[in-house]
gemmi code that builds the backbone of each chain (N, CA, C; Angstrom):
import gemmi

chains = {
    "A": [
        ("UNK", (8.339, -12.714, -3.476), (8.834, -11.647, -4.324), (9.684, -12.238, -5.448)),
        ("UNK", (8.758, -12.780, -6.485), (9.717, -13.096, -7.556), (9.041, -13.039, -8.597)),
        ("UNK", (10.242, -12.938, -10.100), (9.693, -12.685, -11.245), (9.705, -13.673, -12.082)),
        ("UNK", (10.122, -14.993, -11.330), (9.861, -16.255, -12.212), (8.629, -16.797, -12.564)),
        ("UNK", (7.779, -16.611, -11.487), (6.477, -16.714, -11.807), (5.648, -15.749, -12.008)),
        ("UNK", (4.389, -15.397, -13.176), (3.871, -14.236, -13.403), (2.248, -14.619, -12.277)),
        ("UNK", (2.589, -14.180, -11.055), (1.416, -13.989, -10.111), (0.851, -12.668, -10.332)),
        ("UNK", (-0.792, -12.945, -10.486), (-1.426, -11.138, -10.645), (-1.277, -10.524, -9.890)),
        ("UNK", (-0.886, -10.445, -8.555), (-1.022, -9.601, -7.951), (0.786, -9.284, -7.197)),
        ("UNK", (1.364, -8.436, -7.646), (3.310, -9.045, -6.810), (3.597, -7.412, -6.244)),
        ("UNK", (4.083, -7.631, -5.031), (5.005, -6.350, -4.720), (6.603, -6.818, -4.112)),
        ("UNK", (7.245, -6.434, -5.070), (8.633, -6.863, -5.050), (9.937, -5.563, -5.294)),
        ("UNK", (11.057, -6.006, -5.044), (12.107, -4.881, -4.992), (12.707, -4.455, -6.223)),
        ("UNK", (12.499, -5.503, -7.177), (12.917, -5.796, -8.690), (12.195, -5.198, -9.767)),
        ("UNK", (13.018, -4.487, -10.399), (11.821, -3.740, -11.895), (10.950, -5.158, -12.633)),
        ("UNK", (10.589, -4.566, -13.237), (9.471, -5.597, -14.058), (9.560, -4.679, -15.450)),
        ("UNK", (9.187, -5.765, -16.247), (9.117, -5.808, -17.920), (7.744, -5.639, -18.115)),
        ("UNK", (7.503, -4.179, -19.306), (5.970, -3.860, -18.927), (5.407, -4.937, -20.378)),
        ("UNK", (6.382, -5.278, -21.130), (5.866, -5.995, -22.275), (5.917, -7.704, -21.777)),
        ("UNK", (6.404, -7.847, -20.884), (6.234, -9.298, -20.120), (5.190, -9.500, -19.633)),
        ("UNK", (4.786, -8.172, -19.039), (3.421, -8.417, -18.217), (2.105, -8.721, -19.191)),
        ("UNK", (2.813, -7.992, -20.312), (1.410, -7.280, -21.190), (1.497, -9.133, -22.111)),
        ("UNK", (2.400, -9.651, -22.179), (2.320, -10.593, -23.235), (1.873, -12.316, -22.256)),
        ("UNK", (2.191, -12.024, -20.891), (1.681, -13.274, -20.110), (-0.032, -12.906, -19.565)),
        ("UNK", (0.090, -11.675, -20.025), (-1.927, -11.214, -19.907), (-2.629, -11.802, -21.019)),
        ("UNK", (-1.682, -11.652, -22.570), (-2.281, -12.236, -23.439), (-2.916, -13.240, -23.434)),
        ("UNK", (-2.130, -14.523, -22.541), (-1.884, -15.459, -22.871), (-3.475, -15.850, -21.742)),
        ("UNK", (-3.847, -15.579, -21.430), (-4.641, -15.695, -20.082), (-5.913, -16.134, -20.846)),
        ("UNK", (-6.438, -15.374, -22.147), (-7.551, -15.892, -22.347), (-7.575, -15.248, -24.129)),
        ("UNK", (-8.219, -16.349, -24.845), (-8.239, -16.179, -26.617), (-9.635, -14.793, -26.712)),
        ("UNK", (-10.399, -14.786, -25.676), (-10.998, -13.796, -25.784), (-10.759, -12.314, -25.788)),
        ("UNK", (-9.638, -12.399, -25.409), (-9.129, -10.279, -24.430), (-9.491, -9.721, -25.939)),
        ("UNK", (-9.198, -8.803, -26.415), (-9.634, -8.406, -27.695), (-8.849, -6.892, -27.291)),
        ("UNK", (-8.977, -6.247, -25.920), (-8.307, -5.005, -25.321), (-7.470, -5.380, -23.988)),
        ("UNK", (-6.659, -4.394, -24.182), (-5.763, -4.253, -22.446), (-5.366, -2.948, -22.598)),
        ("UNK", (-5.537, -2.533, -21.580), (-5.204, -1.267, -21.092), (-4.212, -1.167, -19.882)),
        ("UNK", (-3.204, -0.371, -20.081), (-2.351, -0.278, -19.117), (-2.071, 0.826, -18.150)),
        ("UNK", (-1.429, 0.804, -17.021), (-1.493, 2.913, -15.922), (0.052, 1.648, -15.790)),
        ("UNK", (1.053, 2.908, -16.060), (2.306, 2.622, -15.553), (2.661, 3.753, -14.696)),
        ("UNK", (2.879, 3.950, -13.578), (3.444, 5.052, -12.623), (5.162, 5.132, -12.672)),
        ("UNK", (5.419, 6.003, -12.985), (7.229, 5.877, -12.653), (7.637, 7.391, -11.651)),
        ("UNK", (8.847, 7.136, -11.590), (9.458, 8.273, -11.052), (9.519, 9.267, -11.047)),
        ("UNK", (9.239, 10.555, -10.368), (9.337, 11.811, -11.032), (9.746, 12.561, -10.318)),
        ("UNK", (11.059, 13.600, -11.345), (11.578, 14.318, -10.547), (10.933, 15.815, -9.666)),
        ("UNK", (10.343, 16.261, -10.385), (9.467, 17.432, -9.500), (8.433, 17.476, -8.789)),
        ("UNK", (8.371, 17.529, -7.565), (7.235, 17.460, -6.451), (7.151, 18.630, -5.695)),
        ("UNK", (5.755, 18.987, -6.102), (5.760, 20.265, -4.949), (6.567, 21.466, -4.824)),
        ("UNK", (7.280, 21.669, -6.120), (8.228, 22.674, -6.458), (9.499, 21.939, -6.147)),
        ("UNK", (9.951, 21.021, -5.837), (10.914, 20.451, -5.168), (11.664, 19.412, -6.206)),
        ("UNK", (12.690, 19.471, -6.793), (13.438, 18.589, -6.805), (13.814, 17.305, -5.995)),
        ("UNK", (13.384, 15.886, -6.582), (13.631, 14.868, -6.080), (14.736, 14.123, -6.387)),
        ("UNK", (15.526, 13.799, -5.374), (17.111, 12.783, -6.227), (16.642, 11.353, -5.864)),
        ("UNK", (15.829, 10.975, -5.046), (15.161, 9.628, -4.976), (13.927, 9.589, -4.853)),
        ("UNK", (13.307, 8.067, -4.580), (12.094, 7.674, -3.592), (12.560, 6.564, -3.341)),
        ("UNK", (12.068, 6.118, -2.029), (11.706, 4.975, -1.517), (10.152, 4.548, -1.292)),
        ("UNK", (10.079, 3.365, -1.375), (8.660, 2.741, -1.176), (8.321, 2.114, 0.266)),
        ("UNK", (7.893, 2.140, 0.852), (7.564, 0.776, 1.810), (6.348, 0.574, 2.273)),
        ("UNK", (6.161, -0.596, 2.411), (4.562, -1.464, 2.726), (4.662, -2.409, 4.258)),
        ("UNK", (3.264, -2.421, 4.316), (2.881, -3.403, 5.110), (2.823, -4.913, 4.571)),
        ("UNK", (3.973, -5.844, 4.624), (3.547, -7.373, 4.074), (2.477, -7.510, 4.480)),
        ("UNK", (2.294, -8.548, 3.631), (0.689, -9.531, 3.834), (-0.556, -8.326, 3.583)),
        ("UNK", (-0.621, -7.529, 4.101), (-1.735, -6.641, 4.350), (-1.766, -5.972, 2.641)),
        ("UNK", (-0.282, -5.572, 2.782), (-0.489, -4.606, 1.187), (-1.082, -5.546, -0.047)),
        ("UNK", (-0.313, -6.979, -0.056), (-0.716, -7.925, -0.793), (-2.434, -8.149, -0.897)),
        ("UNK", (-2.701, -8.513, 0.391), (-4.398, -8.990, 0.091), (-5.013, -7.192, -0.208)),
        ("UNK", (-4.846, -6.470, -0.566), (-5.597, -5.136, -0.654), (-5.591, -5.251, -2.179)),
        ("UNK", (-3.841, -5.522, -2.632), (-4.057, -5.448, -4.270), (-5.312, -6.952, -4.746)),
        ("UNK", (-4.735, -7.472, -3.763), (-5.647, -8.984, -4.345), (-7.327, -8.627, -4.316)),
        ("UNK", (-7.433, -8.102, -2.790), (-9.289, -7.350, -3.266), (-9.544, -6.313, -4.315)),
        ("UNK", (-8.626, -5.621, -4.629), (-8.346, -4.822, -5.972), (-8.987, -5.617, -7.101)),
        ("UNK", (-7.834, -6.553, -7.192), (-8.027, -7.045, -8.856), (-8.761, -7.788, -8.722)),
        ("UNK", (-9.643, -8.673, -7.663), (-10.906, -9.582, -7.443), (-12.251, -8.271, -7.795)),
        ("UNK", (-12.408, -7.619, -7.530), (-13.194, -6.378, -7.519), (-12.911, -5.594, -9.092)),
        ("UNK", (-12.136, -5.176, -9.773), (-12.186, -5.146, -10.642), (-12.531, -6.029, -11.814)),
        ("UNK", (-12.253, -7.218, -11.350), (-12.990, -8.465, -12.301), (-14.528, -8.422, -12.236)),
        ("UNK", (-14.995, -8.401, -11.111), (-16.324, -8.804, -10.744), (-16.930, -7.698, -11.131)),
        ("UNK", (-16.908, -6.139, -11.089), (-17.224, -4.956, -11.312), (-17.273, -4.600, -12.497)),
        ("UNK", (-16.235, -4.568, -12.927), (-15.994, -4.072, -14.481), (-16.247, -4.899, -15.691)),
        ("UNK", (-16.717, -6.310, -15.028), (-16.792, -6.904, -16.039), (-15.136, -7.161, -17.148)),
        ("UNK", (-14.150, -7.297, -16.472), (-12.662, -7.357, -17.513), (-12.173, -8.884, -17.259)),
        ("UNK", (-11.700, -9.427, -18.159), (-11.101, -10.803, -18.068), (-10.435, -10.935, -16.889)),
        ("UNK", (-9.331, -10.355, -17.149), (-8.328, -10.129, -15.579), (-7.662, -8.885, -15.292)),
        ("UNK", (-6.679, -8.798, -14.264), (-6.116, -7.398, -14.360), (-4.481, -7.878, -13.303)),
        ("UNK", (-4.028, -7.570, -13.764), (-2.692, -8.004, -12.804), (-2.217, -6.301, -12.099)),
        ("UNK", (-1.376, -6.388, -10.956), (-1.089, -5.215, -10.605), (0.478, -5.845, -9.610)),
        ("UNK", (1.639, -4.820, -10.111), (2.597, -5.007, -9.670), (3.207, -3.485, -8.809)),
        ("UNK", (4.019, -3.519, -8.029), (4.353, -2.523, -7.332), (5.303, -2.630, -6.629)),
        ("UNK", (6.355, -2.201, -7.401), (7.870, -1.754, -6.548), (7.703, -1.039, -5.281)),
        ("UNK", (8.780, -1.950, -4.144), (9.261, -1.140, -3.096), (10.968, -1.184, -3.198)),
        ("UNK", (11.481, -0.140, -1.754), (12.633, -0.262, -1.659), (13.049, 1.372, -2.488)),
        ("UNK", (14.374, 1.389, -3.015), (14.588, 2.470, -3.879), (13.973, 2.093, -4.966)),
        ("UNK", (13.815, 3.525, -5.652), (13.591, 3.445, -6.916), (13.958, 4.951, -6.909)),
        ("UNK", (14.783, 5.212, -8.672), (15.542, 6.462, -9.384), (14.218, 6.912, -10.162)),
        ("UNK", (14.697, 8.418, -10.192), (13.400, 8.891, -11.237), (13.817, 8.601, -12.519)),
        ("UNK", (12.465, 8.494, -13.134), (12.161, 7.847, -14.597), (12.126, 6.260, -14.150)),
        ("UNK", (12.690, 5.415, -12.924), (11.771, 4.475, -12.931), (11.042, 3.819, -12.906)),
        ("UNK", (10.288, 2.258, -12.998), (8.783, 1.748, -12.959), (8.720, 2.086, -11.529)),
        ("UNK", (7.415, 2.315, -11.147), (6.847, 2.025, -9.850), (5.741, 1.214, -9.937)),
        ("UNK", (5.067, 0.991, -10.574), (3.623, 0.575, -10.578), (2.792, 0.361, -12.042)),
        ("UNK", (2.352, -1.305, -12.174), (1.895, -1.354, -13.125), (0.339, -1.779, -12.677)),
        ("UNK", (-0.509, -1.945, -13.532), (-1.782, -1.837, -13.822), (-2.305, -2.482, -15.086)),
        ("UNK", (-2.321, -3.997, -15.440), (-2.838, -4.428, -16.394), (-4.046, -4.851, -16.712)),
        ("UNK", (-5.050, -4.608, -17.253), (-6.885, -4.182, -17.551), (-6.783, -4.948, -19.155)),
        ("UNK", (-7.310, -6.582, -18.946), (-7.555, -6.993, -20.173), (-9.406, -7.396, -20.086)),
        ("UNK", (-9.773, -7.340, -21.292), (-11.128, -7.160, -21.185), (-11.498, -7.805, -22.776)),
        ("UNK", (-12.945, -8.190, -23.132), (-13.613, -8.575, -24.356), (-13.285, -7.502, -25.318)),
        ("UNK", (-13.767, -6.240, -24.964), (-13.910, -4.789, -24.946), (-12.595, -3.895, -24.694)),
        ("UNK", (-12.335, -2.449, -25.327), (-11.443, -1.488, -24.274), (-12.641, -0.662, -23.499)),
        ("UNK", (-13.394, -0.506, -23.865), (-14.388, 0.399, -22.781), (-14.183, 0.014, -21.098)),
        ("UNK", (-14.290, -1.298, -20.866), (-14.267, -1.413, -19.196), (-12.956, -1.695, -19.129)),
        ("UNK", (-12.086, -1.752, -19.588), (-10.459, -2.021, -18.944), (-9.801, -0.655, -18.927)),
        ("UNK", (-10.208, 0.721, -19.610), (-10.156, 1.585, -19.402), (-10.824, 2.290, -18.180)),
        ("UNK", (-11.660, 2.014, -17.640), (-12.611, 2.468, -15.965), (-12.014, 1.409, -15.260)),
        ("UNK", (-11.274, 0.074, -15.457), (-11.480, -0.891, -14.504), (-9.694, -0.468, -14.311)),
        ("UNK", (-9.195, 0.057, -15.208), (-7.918, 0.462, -14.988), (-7.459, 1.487, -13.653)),
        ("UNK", (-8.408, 2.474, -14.229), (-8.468, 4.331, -13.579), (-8.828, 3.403, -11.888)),
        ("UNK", (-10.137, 3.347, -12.054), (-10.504, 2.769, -10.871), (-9.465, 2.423, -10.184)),
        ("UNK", (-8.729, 0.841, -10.288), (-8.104, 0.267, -9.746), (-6.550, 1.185, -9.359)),
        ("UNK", (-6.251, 2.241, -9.798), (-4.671, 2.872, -9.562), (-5.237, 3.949, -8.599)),
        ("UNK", (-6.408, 4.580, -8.602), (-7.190, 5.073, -7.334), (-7.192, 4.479, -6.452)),
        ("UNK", (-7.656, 3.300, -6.544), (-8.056, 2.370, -5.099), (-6.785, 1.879, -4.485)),
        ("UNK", (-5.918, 1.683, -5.407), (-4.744, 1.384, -4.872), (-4.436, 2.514, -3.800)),
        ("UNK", (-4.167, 3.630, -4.193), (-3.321, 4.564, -3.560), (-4.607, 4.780, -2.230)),
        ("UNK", (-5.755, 4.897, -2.314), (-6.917, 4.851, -1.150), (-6.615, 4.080, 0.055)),
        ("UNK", (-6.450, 2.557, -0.467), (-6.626, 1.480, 0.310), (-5.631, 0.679, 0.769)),
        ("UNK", (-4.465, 0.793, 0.358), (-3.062, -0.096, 0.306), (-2.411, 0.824, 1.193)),
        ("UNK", (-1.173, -0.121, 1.847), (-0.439, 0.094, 2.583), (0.565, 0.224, 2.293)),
        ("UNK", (0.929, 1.406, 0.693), (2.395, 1.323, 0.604), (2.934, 2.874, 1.061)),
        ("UNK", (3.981, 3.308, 1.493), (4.015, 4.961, 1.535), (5.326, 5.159, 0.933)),
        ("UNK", (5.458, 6.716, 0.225), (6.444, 6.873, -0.713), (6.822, 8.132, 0.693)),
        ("UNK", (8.487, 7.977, 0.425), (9.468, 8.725, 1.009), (10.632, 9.395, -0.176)),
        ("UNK", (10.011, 10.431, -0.415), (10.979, 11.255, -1.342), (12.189, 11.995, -0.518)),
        ("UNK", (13.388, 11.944, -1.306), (14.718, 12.641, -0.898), (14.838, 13.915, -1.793)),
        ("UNK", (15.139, 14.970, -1.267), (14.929, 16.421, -2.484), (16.017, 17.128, -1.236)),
        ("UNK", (16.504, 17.897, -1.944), (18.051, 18.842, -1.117), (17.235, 19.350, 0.182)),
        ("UNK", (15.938, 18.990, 0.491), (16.094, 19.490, 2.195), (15.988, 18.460, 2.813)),
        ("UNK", (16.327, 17.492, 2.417), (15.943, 16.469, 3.291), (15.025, 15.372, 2.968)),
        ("UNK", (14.894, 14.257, 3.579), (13.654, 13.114, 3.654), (12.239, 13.252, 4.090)),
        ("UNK", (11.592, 13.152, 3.185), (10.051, 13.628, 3.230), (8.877, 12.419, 3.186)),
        ("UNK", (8.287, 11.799, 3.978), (7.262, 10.658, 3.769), (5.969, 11.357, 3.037)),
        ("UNK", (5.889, 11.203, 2.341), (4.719, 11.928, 1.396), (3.036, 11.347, 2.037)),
        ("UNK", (2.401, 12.238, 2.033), (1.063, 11.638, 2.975), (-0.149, 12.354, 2.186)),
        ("UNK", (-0.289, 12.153, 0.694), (-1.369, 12.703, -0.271), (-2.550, 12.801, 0.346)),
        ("UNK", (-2.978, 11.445, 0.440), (-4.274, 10.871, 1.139), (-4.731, 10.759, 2.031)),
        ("UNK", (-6.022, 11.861, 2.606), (-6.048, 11.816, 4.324), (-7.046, 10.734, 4.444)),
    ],
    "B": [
        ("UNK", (0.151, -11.898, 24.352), (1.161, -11.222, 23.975), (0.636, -10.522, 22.758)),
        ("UNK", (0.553, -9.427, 22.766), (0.193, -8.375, 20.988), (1.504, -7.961, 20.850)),
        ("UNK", (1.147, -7.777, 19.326), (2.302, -7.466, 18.612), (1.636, -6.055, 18.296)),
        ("UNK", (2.294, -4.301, 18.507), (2.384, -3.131, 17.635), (3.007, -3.167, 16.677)),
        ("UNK", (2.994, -2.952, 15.112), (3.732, -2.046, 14.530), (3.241, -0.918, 13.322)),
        ("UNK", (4.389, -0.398, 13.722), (4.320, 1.162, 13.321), (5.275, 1.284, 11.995)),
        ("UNK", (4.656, 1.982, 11.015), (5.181, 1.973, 9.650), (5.697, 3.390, 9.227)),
        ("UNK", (6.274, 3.594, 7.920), (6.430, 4.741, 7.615), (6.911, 5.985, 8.438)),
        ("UNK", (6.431, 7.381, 8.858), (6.635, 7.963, 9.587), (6.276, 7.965, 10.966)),
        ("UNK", (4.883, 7.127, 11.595), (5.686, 6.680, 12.393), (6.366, 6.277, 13.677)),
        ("UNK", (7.174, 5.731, 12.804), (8.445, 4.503, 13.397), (9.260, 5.707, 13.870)),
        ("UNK", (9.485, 6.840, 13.276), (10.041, 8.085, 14.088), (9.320, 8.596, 15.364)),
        ("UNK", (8.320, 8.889, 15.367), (7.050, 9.562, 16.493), (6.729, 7.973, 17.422)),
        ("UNK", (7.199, 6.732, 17.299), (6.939, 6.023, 18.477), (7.975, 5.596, 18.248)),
        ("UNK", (9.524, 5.994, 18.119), (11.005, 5.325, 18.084), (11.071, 4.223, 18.361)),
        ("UNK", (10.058, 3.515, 17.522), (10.527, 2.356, 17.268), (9.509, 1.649, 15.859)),
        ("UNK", (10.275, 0.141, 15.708), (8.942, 0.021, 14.181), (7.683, -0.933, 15.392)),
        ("UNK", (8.564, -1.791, 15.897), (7.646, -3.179, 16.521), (7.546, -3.056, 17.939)),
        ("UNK", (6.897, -3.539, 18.716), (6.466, -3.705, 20.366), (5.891, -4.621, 20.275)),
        ("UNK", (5.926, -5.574, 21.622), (5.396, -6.653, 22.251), (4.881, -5.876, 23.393)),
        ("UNK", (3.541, -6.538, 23.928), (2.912, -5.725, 24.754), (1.951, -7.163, 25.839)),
        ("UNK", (2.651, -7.225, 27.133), (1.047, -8.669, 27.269), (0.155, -7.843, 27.743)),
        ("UNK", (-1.168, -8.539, 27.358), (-2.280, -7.420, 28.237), (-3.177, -8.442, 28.926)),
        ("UNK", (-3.970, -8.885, 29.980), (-4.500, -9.439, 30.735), (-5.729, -10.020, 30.152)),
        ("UNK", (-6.489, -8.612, 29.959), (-7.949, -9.122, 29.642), (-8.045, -8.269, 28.128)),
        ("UNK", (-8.957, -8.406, 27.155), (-9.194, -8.065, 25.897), (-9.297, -6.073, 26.142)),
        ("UNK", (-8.553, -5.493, 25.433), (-8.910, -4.023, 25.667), (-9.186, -3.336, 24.587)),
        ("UNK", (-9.865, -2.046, 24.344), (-9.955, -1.507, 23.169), (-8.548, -0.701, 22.413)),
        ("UNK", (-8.560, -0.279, 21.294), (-7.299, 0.337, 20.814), (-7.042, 1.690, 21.668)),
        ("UNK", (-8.645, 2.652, 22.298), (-8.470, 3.554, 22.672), (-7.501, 3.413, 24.130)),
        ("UNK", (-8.004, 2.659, 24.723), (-7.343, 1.997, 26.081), (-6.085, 1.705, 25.477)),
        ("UNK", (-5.587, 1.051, 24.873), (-4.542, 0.427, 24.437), (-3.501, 1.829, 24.412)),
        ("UNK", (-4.029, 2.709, 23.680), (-3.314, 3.980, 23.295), (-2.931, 4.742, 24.744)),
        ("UNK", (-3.318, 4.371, 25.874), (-3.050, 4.725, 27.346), (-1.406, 4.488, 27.840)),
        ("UNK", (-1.688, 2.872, 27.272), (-0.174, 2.146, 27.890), (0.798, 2.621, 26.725)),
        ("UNK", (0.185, 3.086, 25.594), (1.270, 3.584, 24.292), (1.571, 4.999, 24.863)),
        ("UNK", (1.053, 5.924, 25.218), (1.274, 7.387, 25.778), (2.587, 7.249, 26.937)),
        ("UNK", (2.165, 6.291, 27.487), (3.506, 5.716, 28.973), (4.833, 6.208, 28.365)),
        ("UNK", (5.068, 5.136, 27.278), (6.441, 5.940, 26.434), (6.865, 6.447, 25.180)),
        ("UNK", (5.508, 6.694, 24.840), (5.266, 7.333, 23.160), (4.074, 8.450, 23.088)),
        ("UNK", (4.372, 9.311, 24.012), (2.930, 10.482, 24.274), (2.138, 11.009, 22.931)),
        ("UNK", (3.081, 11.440, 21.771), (3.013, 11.751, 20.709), (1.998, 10.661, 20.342)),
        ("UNK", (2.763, 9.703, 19.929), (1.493, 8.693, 19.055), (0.704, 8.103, 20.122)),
        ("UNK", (0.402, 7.906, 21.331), (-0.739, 8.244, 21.769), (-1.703, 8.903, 21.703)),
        ("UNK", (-1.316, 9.947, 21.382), (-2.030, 11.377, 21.083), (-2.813, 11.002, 19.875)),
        ("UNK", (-1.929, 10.612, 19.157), (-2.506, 10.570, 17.332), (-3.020, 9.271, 17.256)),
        ("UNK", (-3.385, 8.193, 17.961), (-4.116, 7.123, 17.858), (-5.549, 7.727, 18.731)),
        ("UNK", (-5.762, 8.088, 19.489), (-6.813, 9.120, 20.456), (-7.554, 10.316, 19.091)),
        ("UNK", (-6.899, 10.835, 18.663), (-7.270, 11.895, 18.004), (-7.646, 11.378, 16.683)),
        ("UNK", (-7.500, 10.098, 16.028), (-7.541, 9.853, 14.958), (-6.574, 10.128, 13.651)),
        ("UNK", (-5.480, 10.458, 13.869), (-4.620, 11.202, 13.324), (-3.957, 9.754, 12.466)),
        ("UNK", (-4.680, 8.566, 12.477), (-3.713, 7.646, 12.035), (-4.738, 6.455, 11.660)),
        ("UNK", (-4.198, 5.569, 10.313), (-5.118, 4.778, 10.807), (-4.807, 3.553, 11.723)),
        ("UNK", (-5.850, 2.617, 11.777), (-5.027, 1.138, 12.656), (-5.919, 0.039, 11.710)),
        ("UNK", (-4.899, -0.882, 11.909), (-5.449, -2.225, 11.045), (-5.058, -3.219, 12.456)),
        ("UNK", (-6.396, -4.692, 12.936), (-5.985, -5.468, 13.485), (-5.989, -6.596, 12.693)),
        ("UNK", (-4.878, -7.233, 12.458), (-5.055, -8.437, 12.092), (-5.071, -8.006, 10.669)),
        ("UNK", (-4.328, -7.022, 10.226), (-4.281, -6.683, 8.763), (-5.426, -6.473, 8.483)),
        ("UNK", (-6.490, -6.171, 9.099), (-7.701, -5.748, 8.769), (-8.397, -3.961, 8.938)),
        ("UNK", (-8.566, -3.240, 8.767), (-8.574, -1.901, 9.068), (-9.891, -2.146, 10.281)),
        ("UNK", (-9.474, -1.458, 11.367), (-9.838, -0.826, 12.985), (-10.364, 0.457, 12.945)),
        ("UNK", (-10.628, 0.672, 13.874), (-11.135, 2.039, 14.811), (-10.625, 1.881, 16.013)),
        ("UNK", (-10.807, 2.939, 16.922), (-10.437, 3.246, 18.014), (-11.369, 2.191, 19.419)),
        ("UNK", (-12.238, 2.021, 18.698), (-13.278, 1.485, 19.176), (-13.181, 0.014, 19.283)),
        ("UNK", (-11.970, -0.622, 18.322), (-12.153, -2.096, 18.201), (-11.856, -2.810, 19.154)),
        ("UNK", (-11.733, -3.972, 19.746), (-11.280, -4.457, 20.957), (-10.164, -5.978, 20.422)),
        ("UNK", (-9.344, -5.722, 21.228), (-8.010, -6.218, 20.688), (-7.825, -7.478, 21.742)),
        ("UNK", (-7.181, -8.529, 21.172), (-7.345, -9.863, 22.126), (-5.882, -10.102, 22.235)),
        ("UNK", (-5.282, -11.126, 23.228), (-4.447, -11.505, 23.547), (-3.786, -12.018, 21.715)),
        ("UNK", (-2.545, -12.172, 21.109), (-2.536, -12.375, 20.210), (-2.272, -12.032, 19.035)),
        ("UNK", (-3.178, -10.844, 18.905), (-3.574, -9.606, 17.447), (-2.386, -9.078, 17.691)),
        ("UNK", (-2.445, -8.618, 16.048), (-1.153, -7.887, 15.805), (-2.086, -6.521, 15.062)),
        ("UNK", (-1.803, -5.212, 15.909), (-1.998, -3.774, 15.783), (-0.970, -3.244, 15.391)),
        ("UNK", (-1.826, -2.297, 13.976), (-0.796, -1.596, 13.215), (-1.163, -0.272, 13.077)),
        ("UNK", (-0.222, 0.903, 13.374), (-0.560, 2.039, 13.283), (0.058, 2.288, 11.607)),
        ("UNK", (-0.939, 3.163, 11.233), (-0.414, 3.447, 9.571), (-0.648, 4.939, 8.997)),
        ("UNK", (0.154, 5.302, 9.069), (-0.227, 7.081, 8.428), (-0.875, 6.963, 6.848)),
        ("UNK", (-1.351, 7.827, 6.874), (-2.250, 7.906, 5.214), (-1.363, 7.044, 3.962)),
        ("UNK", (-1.914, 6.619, 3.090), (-1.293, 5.658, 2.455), (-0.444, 6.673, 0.832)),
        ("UNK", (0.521, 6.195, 0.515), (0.579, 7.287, -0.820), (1.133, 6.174, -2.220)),
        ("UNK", (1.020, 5.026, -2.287), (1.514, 4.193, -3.091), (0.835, 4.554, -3.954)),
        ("UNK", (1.696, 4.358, -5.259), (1.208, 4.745, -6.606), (1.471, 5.445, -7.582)),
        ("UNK", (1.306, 6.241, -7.853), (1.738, 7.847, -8.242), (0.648, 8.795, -8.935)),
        ("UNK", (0.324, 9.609, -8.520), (-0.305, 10.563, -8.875), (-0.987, 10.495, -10.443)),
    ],
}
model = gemmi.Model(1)
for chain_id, residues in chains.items():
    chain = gemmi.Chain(chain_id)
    for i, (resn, *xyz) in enumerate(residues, 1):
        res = gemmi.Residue()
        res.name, res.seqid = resn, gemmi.SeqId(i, " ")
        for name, pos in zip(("N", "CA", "C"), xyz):
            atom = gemmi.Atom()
            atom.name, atom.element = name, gemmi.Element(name[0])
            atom.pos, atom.b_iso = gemmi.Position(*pos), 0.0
            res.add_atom(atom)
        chain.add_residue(res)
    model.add_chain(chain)
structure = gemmi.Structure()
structure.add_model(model)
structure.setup_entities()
């Protein structure tokens, strides 16, 4: 869990810089020509409900290799240069990052589908679960059956 | 020796996150969910019923899978990372 090194695939406790991400994607290949980005942040209204937090939490190791078949699968699929994907756990305040999604490509046509795709599959296949706090109490949110 | 653990919600419904468990000979998760009912009836219930998923070995399971001396079994309620 660190931000010294830009690894594609990180889930860590620490915000992230969405123009850090976007400018060490640059750097990846003289070809990208597009990048497309899905930033998820905080939000206060759920379900009619006022939220004063969230928390995140994952399965180590497991959540990791899911984003890693993610962005291996979005390469190979979509045809996109690369795609990095980061994802806060722990607290996080509304209006903050939760989740980035970087889709660089020859093209914007497939880093735009290889984007959508990939912030779907995330929430499908990964092992992270959000626990919202709202005035009745602590709620583990369970979208996806 | 297997390792359980239980994530998210839950770590409430089997009061606890982790278990050590020895088991003799290789058993399935459904069997497995027998000796989990002993002192967690609830998530017994919901590993039986499907109410959850399971990953062995960080790998996603069924009820059906058969678990070896070793493996580490994870019960996991629906996933919600991301945001909408």
């Amino acid at each position: 869990m660190s931000t010294t090194t830009f690894s594609k695939v990180r889930i860590q406790l620490e915000d992230f810089s969405v123009t850090d991400e976007i400018e060490a994607m640059k750097k990846v290949s003289r070809n990208i020509g597009g990048i497309t980005t899905f930033l998820g942040t905080g939000r206060e209204l759920s379900k009619g409900e006022n939220i004063s937090k969230l928390n995140f939490e994952h399965y180590p190791k497991m959540a990791e290799k899911k984003l890693e078949e993610i962005r291996e699968k979005a390469i190979k699929d979509y045809g996109i240069i690369d795609m990095s994907i980061i994802h806060r756990i722990g607290p996080i305040d509304i209006g903050e990052n939760i989740v980035l999604i970087v889709a660089a490509g020859e093209h914007r046509k497939e880093t735009f589908v290889a984007c959508e795709w990939a912030i779907a599959e995330l929430k499908r296949t990964t092992p992270i679960w959000k626990r919202e706090t709202t005035s009745s109490g602590e709620v583990w949110v369970q979208d996806t059956p | 020796m297997i390792t359980l653990k239980y994530f998210a919600s839950l770590k409430a419904i089997a009061d606890k996150e982790e278990e050590h468990l020895d088991i003799e000979n290789p058993i399935t998760i459904d069997q497995l969910s027998d000796i989990i009912s002993e002192t967690a009836p609830k998530m017994g219930a919901m590993i039986r019923e499907k109410k959850v998923l399971i990953s062995v070995n960080q790998e996603m399971a069924s009820v059906e899978t058969i678990i070896h001396d070793g493996d580490e079994v994870a019960f996991l309620p629906p996933f919600s990372g991301g945001t909408k």
